[in-house]
RODO-2510 file (C-alpha; in nm, 4 decimals, decimal comma):
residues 378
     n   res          X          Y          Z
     1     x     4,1792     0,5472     3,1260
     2     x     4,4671     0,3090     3,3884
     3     x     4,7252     0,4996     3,4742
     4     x     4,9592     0,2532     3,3893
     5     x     4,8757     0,2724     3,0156
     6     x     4,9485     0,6667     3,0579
     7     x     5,2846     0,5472     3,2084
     8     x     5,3370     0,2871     2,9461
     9     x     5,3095     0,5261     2,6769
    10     x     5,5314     0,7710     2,7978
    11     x     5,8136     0,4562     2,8598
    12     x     5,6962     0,3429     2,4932
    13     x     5,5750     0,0179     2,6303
    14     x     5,2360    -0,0129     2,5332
    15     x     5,0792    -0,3187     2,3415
    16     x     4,9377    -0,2849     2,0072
    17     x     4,5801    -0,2724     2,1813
    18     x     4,6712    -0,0818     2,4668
    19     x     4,8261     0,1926     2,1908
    20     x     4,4829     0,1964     1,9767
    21     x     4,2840     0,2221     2,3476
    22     x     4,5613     0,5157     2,4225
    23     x     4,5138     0,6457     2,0632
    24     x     4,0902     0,7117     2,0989
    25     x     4,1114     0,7973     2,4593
    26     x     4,3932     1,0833     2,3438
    27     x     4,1881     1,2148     2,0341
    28     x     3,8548     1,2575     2,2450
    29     x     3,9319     1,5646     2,3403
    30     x     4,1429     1,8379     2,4269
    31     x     4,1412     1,8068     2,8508
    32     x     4,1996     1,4084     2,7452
    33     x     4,4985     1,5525     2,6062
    34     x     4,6139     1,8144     2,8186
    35     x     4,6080     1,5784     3,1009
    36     x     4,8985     1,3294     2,9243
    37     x     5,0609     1,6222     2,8913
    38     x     5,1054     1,7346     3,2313
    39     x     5,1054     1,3673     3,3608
    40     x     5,4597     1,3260     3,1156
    41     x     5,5632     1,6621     3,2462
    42     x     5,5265     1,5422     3,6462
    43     x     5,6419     1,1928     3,5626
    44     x     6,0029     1,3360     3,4293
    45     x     6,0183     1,5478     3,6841
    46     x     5,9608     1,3454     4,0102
    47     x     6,1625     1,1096     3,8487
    48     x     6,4364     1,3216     3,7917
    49     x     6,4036     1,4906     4,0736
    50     x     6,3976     1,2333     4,3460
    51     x     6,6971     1,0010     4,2538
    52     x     6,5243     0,7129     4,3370
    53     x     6,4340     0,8288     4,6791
    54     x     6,0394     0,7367     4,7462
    55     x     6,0220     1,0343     5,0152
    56     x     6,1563     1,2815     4,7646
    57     x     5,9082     1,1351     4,5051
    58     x     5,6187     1,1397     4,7995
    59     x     5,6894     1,5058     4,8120
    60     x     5,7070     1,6179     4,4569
    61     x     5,3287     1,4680     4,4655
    62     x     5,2182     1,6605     4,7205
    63     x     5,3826     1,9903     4,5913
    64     x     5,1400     1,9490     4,2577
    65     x     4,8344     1,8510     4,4131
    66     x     4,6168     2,1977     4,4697
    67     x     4,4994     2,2044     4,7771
    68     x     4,1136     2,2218     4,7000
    69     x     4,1582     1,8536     4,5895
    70     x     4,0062     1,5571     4,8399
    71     x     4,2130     1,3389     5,0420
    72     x     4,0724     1,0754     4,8639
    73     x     4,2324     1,2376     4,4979
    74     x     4,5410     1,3007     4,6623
    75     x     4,6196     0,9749     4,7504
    76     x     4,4805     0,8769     4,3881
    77     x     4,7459     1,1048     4,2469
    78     x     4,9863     0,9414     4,5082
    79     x     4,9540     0,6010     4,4172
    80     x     4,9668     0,7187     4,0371
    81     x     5,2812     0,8679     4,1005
    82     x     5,4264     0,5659     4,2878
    83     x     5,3514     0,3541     3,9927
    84     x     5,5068     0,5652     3,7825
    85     x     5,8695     0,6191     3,9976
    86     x     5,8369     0,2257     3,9891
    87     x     5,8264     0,1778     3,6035
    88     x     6,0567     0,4987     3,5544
    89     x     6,3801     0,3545     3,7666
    90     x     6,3632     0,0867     3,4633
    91     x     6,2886     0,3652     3,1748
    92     x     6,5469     0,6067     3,2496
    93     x     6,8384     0,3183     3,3124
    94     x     6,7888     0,1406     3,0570
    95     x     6,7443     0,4188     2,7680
    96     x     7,0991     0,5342     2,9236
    97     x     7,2212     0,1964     2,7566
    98     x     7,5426     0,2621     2,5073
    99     x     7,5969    -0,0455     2,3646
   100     x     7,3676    -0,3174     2,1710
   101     x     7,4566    -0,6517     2,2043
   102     x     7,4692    -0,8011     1,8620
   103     x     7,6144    -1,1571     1,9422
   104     x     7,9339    -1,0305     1,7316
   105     x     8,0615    -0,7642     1,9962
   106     x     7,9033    -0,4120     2,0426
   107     x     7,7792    -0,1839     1,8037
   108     x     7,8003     0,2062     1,9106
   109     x     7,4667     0,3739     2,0355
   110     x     7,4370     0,6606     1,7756
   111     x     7,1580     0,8288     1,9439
   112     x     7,3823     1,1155     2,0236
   113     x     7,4590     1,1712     1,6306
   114     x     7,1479     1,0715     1,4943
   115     x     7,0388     1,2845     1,2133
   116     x     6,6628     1,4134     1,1204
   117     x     6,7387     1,2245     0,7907
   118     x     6,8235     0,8690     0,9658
   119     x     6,6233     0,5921     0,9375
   120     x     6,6259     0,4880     1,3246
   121     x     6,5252     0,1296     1,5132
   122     x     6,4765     0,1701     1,8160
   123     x     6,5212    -0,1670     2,0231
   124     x     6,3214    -0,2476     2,3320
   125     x     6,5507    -0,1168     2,5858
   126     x     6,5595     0,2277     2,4201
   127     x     6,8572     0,1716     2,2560
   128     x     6,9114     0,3100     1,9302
   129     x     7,0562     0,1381     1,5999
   130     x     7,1040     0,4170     1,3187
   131     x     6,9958     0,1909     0,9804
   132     x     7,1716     0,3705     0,6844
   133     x     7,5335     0,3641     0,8496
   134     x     7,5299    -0,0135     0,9224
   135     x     7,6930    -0,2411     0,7406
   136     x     7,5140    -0,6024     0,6114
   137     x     7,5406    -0,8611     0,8823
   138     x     7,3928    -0,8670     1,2451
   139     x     7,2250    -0,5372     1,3513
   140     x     7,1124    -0,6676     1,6876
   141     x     7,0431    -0,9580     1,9162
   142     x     6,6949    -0,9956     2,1268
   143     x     6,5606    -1,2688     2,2948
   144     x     6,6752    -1,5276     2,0774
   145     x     6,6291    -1,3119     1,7806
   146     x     6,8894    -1,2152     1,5472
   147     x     6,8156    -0,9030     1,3609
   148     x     7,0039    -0,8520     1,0552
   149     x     7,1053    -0,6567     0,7327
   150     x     7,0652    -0,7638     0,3928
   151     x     7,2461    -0,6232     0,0499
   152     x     6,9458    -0,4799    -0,0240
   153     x     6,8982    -0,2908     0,2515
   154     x     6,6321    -0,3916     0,4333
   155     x     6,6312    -0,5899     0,7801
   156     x     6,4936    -0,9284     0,8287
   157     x     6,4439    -1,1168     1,2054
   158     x     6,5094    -1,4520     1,2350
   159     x     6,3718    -1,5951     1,5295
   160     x     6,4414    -1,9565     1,7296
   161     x     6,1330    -2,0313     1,8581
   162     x     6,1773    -2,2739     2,1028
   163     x     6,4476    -2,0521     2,2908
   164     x     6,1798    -1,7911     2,3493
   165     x     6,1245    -1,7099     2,7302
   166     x     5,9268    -1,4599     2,8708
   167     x     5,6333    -1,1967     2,7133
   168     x     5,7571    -1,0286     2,4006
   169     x     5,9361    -0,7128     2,3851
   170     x     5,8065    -0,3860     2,1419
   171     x     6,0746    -0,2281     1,8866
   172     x     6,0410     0,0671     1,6563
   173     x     6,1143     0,1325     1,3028
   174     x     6,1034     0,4995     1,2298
   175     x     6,1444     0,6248     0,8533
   176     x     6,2448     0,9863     0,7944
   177     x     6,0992     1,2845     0,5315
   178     x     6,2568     1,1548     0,1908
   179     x     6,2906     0,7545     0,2912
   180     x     6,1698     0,4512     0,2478
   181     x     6,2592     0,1199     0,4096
   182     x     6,1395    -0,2806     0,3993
   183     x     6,1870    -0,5210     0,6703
   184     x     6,0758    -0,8671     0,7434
   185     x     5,9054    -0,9149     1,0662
   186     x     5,9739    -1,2721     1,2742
   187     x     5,6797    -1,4082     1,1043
   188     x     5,7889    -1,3675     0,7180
   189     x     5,5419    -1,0835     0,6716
   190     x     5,7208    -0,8092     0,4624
   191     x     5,6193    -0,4261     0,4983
   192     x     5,7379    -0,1609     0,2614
   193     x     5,7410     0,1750     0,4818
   194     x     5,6717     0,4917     0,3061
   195     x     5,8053     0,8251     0,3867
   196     x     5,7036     0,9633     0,7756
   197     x     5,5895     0,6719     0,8856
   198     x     5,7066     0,4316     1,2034
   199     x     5,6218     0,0771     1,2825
   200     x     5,5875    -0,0433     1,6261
   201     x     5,6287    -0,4732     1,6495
   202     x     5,7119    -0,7531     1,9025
   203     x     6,0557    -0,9062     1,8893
   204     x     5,8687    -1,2335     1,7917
   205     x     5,4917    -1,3173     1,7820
   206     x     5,3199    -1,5079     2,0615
   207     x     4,9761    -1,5899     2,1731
   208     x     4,6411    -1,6128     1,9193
   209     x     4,7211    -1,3285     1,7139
   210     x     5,0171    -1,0800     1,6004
   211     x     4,9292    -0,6874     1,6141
   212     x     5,1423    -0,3904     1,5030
   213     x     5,0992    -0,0250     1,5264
   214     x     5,1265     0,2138     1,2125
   215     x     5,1447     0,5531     1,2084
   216     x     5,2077     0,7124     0,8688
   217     x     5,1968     0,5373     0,4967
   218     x     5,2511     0,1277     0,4842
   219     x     5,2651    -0,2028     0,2419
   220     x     5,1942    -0,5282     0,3385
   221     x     5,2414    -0,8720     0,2156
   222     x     5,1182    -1,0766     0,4943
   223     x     5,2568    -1,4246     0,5715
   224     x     4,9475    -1,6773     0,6136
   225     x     4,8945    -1,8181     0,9241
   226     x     4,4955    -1,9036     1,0000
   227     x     4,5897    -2,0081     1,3961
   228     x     4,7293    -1,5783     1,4376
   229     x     4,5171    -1,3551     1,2655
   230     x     4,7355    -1,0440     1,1278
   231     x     4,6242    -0,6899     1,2519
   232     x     4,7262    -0,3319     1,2117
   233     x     4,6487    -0,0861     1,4386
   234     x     4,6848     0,3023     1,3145
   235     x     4,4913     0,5947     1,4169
   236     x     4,1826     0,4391     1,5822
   237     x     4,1587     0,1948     1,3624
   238     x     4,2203    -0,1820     1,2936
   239     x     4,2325    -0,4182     1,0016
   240     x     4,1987    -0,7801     1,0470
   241     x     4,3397    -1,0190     0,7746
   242     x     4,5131    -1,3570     0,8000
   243     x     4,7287    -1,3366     0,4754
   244     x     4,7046    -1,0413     0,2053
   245     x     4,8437    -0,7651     0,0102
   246     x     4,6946    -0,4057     0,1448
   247     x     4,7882    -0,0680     0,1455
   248     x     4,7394     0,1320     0,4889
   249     x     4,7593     0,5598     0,4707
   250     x     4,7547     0,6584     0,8192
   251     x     4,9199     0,9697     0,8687
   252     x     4,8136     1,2264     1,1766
   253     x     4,8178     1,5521     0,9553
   254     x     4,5756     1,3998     0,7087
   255     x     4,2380     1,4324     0,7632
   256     x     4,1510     1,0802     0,6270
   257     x     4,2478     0,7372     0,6737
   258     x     4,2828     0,5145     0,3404
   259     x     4,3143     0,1247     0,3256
   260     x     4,3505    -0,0348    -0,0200
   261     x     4,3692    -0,4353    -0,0884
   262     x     4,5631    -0,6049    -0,3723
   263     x     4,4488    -0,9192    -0,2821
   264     x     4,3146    -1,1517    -0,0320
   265     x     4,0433    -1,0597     0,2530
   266     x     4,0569    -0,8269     0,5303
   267     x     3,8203    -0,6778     0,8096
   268     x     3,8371    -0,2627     0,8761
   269     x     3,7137    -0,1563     1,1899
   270     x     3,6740     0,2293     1,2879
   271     x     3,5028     0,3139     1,5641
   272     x     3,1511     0,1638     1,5446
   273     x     3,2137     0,0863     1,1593
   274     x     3,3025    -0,2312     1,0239
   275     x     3,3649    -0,3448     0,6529
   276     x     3,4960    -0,6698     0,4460
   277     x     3,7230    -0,5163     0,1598
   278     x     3,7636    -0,6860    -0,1300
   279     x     4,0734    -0,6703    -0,3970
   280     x     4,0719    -0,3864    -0,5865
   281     x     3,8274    -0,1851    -0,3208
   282     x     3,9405     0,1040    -0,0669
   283     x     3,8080     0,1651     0,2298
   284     x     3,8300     0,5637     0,3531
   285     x     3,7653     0,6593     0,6919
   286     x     3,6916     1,0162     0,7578
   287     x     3,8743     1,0694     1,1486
   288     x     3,6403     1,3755     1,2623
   289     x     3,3210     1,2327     1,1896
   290     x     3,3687     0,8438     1,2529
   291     x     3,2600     0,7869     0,8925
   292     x     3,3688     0,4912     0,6786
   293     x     3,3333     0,4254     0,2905
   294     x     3,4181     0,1991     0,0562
   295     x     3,4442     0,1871    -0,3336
   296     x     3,6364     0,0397    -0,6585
   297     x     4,0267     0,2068    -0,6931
   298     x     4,2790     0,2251    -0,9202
   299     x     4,5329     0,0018    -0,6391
   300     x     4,8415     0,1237    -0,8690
   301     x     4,7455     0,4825    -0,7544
   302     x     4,7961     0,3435    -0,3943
   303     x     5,1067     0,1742    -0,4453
   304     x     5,2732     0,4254    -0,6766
   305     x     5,4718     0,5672    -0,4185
   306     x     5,6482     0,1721    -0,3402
   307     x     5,7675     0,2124    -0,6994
   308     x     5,9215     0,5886    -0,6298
   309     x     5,6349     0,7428    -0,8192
   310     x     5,3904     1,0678    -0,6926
   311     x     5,0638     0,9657    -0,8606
   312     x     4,7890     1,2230    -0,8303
   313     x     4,4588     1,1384    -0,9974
   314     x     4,2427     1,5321    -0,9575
   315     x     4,4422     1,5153    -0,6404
   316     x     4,4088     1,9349    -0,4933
   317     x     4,6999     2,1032    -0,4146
   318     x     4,6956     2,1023    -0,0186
   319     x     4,7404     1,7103    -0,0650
   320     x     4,9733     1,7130    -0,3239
   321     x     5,1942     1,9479    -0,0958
   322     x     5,1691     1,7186     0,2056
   323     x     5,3242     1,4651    -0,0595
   324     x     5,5963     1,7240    -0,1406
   325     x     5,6879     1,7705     0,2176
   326     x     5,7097     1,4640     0,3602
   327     x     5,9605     1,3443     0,0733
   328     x     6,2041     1,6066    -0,0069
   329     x     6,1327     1,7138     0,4110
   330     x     6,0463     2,0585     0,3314
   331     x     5,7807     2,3158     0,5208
   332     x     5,5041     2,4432     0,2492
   333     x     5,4172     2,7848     0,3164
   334     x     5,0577     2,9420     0,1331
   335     x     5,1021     3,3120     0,0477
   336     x     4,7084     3,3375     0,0316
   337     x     4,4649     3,0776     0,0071
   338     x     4,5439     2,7543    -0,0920
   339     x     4,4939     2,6716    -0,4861
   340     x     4,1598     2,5085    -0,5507
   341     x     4,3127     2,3694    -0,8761
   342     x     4,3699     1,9940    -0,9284
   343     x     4,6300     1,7672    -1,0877
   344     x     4,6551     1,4589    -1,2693
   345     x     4,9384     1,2537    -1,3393
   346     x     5,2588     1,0701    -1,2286
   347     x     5,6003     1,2040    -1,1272
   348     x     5,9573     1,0060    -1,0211
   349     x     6,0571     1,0913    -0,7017
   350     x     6,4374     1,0828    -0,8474
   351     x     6,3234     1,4288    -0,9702
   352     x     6,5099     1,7221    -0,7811
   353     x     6,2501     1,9242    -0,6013
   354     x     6,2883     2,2308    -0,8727
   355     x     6,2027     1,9796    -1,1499
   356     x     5,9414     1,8813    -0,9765
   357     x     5,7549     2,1976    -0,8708
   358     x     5,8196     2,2988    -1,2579
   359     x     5,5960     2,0394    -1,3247
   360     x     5,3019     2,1188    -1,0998
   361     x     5,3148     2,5075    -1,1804
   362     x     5,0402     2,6407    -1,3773
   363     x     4,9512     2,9926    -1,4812
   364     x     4,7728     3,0648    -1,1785
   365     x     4,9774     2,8126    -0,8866
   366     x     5,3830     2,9450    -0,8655
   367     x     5,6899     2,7892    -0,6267
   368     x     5,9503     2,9125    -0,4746
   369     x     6,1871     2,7582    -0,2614
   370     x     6,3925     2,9248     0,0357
   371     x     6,6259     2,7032     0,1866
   372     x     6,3929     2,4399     0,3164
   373     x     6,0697     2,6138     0,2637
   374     x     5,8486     2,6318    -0,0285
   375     x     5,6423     2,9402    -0,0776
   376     x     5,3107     2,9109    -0,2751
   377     x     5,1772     3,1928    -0,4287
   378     x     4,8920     3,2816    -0,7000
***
């Protein structure tokens, strides 16, 4: 693994590729992990520590190298640090920012106020802009791209193209426990996020294709374009398609991966596992093992949640509970072993959380609810 995509990833920089290379290189295993860690840990701290002085930074190296290590590491670990001072005097300026330039004045930075409940972009210089208080209108204004409001709710970017200069810059759409959110991306392509879920794109899409990263529960109608192939990166894996409907479930405390298509054509790759999906067929890749499937779905059970319904079909209760969680952002406690029962059926999610654990108790499964914890008991 560079050390600059370590540093990249920490600064929230990284490309769509570079974040699935980051992704498999992270999940290999634990020392893989443990090393990010303490790389983040050093990186803050030399940074913080040495004010932009290079012999201050130089030191705090050389105080966490252990002694038993080679010249030839230390001055690896050197040069690695040296990198990283370089690309953190940018990071930690810039995410000190205030204001956003919106081309209408300034709108506040809310990061100090922002609430676990907000839906949150996060612009490329770390800025934040806090969705559900703004009004319609202009949002924001990057690189020649106007980011804006609509009465529906959801944000749209409209780009001029031939005032474009320089690489693309990365923003973030985050969705909270309980929320959903659409937006428009520069090329037309609309995404419907689902509860828990973030989207990381480019202010506007250059080059021979256009990538985004998706962690969590996504829809996509994707705007054709045969010169730009479309692709989705989330969890290890990519799907290829050039203009579709799909459904991608990719969140990190499930142990599966699950892409559905509406319509179209597109190309899942996992690991060493590649499939063409047709409409109607969903693809399931299990994360531990490296396995991939595909078979013949119901697609509304995919999409239920897009129309604010929980649809379980013999769905056990450990999943249904995940569901539960994520969108009325509450911790689900087992008093015993989880239930090995299963349910079947559809549920609004304009229910109230009691009227909706009525509905899933049986004579054996019971609920109760403690402030924001629900306690499941046999």
């Amino acid at each position: 693994m560079e050390f600059k995509i370590i540093i990249a990833k920490i600064n929230d920089t990284l490309s769509p590729e570079e974040e699935s290379i980051f992704d498999t290189w992270y999940k290999e295993s634990a020392s893989h992990r443990e090393y990010f860690e303490r790389a983040k840990e050093n990186y803050q701290i030399e940074i913080s520590e040495a004010e932009l002085d290079l012999n201050k930074a130089w030191q705090a190296v050389d105080k966490r190298i252990s002694p038993k290590k080679s010249r030839k590491s230390y001055y690896k670990y050197a040069i690695a640090a040296f990198v990283a001072l370089l690309f953190g005097i940018g990071y930690f300026t810039v995410t000190k920012t205030n204001v956003i330039d919106s081309g209408k004045g300034t709108i506040e930075n809310k990061e100090a106020i922002q609430n676990s409940n907000d839906i949150v972009l996060t612009l490329s210089d770390g800025s934040k802009v806090i969705l559900n208080d703004q009004k319609n209108g202009v949002v924001a204004s990057q690189q020649s791209v106007i980011i804006t409001k609509d009465k529906d709710g959801s944000i749209r970017y409209d780009e001029n193209s031939d005032q474009h200069t320089g690489k693309p810059t990365y923003n973030t759409l985050i969705t909270p426990n309980g929320k959903t959110f659409q937006i428009a991306l520069p090329d037309g392509t609309n995404v419907w996020m689902n509860a828990g879920s973030s989207l990381k794109y480019p202010t506007y899409f250059d080059g021979n294709e256009r990538s985004v990263v998706l962690t969590g529960e996504a829809y996509f109608e994707v705007s054709h374009n045969e010169k730009m192939p479309f692709k989705v990166f989330s969890n290890g894996q990519q799907v290829e398609v050039l203009g579709t409907h799909f459904n991608i479930r990719a969140y990190e405390n499930e142990p599966v991966l699950k892409t559905t298509l509406l319509e179209g054509k597109i190309k899942v790759t996992e690991d060493d596992n590649t499939m063409i999906v047709k409409p109607g067929q969903q693809t399931t890749v299990t994360i531990d093992r490296h396995t991939m499937k595909i078979a013949e779905v119901n697609t509304e059970l995919a999409i239920a949640w897009k129309n604010r319904l929980f649809y379980f079909e013999n769905a056990k209760y450990d999943e249904i509970m995940r569901e539960i969680e994520r969108w009325y952002d509450v911790k689900v406690i087992y008093k015993g072993k989880i239930p090995d029962e299963k349910f079947q059926g559809a549920i609004q999610k304009d229910l109230k959380l009691d009227q909706v654990l009525k509905m899933l108790e049986s004579k054996d499964v019971h609920f109760k609810v403690s402030g924001k914890e629900v306690i499941v008991t046999q």
